[in-house]
TIPAKOL-16117 format. One record per atom (N, C-alpha, C): residue in one letter; x, y, z; chain; atom name. Coordinates in Angstrom, 1 decimal. Example, Ala and Ser with C-alpha at 12.3 -4.5 7.8 and 13.67 -1.06 7.14 Angstrom:
// residues 2
a:13.2:-5.7:7.8:A:N $
a:12.3:-4.5:7.8:A:CA $
a:13.2:-3.3:7.8:A:C $
s:12.8:-2.2:7.1:A:N $
s:13.7:-1.1:7.1:A:CA $
s:12.9:0.0:7.9:A:C $
***
This chain:
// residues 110
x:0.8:-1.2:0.0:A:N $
x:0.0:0.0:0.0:A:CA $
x:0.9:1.3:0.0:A:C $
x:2.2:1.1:0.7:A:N $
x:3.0:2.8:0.7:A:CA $
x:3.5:2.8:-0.9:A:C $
x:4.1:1.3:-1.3:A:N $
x:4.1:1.8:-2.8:A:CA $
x:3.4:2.1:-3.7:A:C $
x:2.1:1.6:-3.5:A:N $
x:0.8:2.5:-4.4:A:CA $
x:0.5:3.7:-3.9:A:C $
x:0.2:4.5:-2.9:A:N $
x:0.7:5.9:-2.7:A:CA $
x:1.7:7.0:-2.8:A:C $
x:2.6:6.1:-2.5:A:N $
x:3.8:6.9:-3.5:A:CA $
x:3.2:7.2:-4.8:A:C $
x:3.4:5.9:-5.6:A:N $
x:3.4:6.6:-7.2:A:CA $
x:2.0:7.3:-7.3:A:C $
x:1.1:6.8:-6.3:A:N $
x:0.1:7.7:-6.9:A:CA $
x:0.1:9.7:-6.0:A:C $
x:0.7:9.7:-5.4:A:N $
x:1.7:11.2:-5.3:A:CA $
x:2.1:11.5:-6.0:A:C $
x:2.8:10.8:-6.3:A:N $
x:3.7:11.1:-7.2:A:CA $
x:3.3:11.8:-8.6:A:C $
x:2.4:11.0:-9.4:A:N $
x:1.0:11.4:-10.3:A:CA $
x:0.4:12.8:-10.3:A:C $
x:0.1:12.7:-9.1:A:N $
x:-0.7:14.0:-8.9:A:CA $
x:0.2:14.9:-8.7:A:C $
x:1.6:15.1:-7.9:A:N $
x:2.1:16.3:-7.7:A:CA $
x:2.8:16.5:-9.6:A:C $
x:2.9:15.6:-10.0:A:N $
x:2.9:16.2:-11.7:A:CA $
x:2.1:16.9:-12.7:A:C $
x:0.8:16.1:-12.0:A:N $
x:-0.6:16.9:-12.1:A:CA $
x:-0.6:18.1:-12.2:A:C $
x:-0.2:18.4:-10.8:A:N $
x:0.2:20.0:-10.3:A:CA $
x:1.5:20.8:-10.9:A:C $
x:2.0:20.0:-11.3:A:N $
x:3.3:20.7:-11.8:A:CA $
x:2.5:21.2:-13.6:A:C $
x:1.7:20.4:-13.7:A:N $
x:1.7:20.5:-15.4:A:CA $
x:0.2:21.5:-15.3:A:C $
x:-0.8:21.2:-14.3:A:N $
x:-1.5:22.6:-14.3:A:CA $
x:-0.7:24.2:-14.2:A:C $
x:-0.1:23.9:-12.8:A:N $
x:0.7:25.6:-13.0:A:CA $
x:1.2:25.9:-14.0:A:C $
x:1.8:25.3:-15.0:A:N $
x:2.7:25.3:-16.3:A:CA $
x:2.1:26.1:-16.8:A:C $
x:0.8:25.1:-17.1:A:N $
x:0.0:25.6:-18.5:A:CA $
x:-0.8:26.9:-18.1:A:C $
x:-1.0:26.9:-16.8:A:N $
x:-1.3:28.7:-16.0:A:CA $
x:-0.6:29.3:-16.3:A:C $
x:0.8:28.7:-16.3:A:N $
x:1.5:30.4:-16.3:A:CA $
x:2.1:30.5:-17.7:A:C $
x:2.1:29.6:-18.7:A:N $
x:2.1:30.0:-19.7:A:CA $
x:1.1:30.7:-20.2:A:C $
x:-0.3:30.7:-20.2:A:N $
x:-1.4:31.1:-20.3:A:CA $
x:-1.3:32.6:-20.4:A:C $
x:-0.9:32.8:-18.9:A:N $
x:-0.6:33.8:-18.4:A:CA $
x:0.5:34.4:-19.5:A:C $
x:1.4:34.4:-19.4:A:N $
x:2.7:34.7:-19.6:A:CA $
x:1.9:35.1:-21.6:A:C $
x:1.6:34.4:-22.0:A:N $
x:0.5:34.4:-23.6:A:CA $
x:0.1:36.1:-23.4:A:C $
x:-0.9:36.1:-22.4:A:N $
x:-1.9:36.8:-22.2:A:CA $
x:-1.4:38.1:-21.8:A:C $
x:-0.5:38.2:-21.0:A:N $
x:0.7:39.1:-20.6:A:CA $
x:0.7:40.1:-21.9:A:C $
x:1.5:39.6:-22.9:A:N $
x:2.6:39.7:-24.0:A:CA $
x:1.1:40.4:-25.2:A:C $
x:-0.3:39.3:-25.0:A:N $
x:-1.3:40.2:-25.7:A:CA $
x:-1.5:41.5:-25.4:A:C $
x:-1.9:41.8:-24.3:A:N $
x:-2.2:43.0:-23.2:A:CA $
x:-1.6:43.6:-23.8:A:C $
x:0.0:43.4:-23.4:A:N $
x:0.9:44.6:-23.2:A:CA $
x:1.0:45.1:-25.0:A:C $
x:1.0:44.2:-25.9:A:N $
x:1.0:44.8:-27.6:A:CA $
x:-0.3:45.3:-28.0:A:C $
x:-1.1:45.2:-27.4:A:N $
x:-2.9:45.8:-27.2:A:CA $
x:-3.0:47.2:-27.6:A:C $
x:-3.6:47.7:-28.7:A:N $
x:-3.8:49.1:-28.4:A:CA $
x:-4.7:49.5:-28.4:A:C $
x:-6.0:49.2:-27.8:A:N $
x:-7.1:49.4:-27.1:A:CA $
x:-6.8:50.1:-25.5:A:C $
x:-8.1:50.3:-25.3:A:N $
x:-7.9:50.9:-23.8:A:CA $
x:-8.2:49.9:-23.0:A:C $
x:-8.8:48.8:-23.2:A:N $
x:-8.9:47.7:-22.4:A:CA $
x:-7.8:47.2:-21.8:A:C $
x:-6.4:47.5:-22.0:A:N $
x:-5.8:46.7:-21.2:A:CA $
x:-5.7:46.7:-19.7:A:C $
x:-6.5:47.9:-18.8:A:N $
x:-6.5:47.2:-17.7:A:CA $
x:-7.7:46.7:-17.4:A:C $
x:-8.6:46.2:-18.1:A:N $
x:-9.5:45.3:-17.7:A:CA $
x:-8.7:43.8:-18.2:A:C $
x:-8.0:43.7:-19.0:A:N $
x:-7.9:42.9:-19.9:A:CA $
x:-6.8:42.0:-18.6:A:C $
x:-5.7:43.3:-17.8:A:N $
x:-4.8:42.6:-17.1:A:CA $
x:-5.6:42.2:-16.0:A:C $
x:-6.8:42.7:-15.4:A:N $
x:-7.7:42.0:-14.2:A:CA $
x:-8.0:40.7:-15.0:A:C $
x:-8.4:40.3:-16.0:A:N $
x:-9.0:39.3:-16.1:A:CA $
x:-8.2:38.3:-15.7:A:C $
x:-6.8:38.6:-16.8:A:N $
x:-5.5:37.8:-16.6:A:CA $
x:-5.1:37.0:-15.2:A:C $
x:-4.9:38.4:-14.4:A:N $
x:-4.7:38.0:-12.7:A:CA $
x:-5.7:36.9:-12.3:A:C $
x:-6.8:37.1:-12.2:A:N $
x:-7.8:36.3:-12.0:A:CA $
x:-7.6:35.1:-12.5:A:C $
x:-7.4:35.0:-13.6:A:N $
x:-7.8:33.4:-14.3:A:CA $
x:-5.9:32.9:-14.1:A:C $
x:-5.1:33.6:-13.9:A:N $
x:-3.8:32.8:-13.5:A:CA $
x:-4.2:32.6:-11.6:A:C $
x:-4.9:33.4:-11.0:A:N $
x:-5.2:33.0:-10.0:A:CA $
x:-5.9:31.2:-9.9:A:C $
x:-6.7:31.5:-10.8:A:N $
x:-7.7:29.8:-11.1:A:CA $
x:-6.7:28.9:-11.1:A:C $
x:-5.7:29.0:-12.0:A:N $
x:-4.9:28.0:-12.2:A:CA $
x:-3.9:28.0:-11.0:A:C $
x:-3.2:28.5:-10.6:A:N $
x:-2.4:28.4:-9.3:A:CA $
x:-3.8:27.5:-8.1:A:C $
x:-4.8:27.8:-7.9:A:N $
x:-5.2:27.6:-7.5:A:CA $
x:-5.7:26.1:-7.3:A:C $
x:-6.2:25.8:-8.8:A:N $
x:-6.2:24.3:-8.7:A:CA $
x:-4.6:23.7:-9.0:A:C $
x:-3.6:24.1:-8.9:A:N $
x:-2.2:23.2:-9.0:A:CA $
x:-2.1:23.2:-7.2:A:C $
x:-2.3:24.0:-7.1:A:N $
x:-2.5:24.4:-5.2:A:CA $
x:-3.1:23.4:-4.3:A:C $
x:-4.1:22.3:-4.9:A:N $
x:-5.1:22.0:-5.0:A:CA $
x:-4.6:20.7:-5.2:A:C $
x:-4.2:20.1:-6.3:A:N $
x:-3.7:19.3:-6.3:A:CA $
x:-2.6:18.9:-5.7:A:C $
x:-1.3:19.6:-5.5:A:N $
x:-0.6:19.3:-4.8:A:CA $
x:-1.2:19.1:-3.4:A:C $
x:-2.0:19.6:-2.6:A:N $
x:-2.7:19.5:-1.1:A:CA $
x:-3.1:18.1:-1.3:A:C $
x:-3.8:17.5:-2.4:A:N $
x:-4.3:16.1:-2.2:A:CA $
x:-2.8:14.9:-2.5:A:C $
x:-1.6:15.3:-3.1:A:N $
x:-0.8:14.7:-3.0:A:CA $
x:-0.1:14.7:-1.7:A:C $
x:0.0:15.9:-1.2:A:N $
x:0.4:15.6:0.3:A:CA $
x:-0.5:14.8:0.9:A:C $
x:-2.0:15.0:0.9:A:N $
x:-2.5:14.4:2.0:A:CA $
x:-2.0:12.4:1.9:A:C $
x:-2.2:12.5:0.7:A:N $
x:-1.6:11.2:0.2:A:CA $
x:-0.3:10.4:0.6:A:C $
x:0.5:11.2:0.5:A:N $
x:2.0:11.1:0.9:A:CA $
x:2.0:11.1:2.6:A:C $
x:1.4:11.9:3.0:A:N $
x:1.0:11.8:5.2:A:CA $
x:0.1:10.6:5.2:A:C $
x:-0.4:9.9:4.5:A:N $
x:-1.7:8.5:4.8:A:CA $
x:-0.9:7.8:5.8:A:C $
x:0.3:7.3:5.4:A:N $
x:1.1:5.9:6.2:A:CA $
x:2.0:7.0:6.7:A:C $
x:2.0:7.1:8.4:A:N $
x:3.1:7.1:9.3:A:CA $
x:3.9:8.9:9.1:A:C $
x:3.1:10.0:9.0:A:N $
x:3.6:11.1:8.4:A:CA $
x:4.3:11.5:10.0:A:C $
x:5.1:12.0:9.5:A:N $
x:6.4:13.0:10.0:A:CA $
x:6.1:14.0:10.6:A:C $
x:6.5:15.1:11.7:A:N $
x:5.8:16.2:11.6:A:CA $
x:6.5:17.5:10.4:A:C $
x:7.6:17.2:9.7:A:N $
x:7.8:17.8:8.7:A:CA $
x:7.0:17.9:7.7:A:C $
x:6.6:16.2:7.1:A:N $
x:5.2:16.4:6.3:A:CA $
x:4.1:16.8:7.0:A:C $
x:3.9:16.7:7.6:A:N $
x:2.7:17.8:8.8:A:CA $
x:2.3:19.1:8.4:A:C $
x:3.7:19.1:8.5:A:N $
x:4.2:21.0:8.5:A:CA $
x:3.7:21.5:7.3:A:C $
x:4.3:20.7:6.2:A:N $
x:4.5:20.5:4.6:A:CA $
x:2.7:20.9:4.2:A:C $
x:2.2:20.1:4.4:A:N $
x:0.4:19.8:4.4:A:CA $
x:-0.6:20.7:5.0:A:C $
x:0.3:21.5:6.1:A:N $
x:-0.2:22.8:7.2:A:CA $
x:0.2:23.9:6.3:A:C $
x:1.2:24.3:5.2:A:N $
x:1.6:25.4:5.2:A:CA $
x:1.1:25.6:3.6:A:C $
x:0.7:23.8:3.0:A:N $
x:0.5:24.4:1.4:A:CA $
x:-1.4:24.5:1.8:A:C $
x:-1.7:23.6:2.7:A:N $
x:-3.2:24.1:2.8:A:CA $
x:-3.7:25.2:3.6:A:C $
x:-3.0:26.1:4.1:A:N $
x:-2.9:27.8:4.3:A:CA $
x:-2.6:28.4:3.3:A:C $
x:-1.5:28.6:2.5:A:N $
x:-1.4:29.0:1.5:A:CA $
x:-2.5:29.0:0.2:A:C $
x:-3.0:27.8:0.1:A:N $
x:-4.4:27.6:-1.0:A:CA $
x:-5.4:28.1:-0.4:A:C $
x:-5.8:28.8:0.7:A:N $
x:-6.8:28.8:1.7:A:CA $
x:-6.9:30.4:1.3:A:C $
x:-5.7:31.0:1.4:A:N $
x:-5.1:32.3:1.4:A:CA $
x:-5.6:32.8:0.2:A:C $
x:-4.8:32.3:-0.7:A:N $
x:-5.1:32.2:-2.1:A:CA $
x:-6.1:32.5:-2.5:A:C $
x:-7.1:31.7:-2.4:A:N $
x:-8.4:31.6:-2.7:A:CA $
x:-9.2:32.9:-1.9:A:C $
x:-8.7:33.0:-0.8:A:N $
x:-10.3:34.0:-0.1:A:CA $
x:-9.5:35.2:-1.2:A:C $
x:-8.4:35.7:-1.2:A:N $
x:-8.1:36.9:-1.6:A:CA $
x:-8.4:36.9:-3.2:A:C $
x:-8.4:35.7:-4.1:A:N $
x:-8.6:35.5:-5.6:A:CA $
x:-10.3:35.9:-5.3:A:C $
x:-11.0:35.3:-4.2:A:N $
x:-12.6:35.3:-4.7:A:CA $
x:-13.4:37.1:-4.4:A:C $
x:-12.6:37.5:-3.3:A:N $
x:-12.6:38.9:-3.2:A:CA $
x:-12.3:40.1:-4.2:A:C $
x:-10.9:39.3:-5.2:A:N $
x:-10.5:40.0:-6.2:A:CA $
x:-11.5:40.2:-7.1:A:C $
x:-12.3:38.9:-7.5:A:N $
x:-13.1:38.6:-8.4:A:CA $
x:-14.3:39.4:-8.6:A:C $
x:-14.7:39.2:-6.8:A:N $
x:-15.9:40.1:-6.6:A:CA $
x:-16.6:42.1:-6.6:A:C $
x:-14.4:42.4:-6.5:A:N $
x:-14.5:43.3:-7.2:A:CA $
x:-14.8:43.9:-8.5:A:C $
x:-13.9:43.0:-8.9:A:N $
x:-13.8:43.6:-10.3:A:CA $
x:-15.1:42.8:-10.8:A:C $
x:-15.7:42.3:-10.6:A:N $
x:-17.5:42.1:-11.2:A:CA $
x:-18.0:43.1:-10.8:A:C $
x:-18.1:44.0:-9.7:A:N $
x:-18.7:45.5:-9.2:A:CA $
x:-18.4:46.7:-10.2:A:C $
x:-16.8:46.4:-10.7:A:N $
x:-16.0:47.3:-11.5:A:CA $
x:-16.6:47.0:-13.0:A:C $
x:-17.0:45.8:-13.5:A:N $
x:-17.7:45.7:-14.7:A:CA $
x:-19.2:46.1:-14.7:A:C $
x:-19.7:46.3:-14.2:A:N $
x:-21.4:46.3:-13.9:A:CA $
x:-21.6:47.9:-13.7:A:C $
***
């Protein structure tokens, strides 16, 4: 059983590596539109951006938290403890401040 949770950690924190990727490439795309933009939209255009690279960090955030939990099942450490306390604060974080961002800038569109 600890070798079937390994690799399947293992899985998912790849998961997570290949969500944020494709976020911050996304991002990093959408950046590079904006900024060559010559409309006035671009700072609506960079709220959006923030936002939806928020989504993505968010679910790689996300995934990584279920690979920890995974990785602490058999006999955890209090380093992985620590590990699983500080990415599931940080996603926690993340999120209330992305969903408050959000709810601005929907006040700011309307």
């Amino acid at each position: 059983m600890h070798e079937l949770a390994r690799y399947v950690a293992l899985a998912v924190e790849t998961i997570a590596i290949v969500v944020i990727a494709f976020g911050s490439a996304r991002a990093l795309a959408g950046i590079c539109r904006v900024a060559l933009s010559p409309s006035r939209q671009s700072e609506r255009g960079s709220q959006v951006l923030t936002l939806e690279y928020g989504h993505w960090l968010i679910a790689g955030l996300t995934f990584q938290l279920a690979a920890d939990v995974v990785n602490t099942s058999f006999s955890p450490t209090w380093s992985e403890v620590g590990r699983l306390a500080a990415v599931a604060a940080i996603r926690t974080f993340l999120s209330y401040f992305l969903d408050l961002e959000m709810e601005r800038a929907r006040r700011q569109m309307q």
